[in-house]
N, C-alpha and C positions, 0 to 999 in steps of 0.2 A: 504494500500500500504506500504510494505516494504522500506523504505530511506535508503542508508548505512547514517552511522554517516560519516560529512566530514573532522573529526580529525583522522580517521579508515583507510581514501584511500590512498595507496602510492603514494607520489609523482612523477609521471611517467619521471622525469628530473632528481632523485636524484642519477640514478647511469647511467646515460650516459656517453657514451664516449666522449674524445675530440678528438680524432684519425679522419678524415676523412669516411665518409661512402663510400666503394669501389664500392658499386652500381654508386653514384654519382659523382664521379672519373672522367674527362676528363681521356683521354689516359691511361687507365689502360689496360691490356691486362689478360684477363684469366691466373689463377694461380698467381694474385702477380704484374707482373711487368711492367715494364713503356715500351713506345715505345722508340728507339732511337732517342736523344735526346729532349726527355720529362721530366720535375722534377716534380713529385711528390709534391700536396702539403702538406706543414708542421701541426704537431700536435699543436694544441694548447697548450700553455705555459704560464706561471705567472711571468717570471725571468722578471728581470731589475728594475730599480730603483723605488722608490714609491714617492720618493719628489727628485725633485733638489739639489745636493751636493751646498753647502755654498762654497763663492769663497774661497781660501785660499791666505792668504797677504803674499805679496815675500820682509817683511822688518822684525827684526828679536825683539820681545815683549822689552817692557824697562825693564818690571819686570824679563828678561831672563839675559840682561845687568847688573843689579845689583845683580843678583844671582853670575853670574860669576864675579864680581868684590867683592863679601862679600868672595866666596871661595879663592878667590888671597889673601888678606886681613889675614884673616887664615891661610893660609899657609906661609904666609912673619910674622906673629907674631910665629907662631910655629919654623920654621927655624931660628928665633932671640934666642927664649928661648931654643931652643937644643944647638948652637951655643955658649950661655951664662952660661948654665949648664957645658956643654965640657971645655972650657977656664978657 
């Protein structure tokens, strides 16, 4: 007896559609389209999130506050020594 090898057979799922089968269709009508006021259902889809977004904090980092206060800092030493150059 002839066995196909089972590493040989196509996988009969690997190129299926996700679109709807229009045999199996509620309210489809010959040629395509829908009855009035019937919706079509949707194609299957992968979109939308895959984990939950992390909350974000509505208070502003300390490390963010001392950044802008080493910049201030720097600019009030540099405005001394241009100041002190000039004079």
């Amino acid at each position: 007896m002839n066995v196909p090898d089972p590493r040989n057979v196509p996988d009969p799922q690997a190129h299926r559609s996700t679109d709807p089968d229009p045999a199996r269709t509620p309210d489809l009508e010959p040629g395509g389209g829908v009855a009035p006021g019937s919706t079509p259902p949707d194609s299957g889809t992968t979109s939308g999130l895959s984990a939950p977004e992390p909350r974000t904090r509505n208070r502003f980092p300390p490390t963010g506050i001392l950044t802008i206060a080493a910049v201030v800092i720097i600019v009030i030493v540099f405005l001394v020594a241009i100041v002190g150059i000039l004079m």
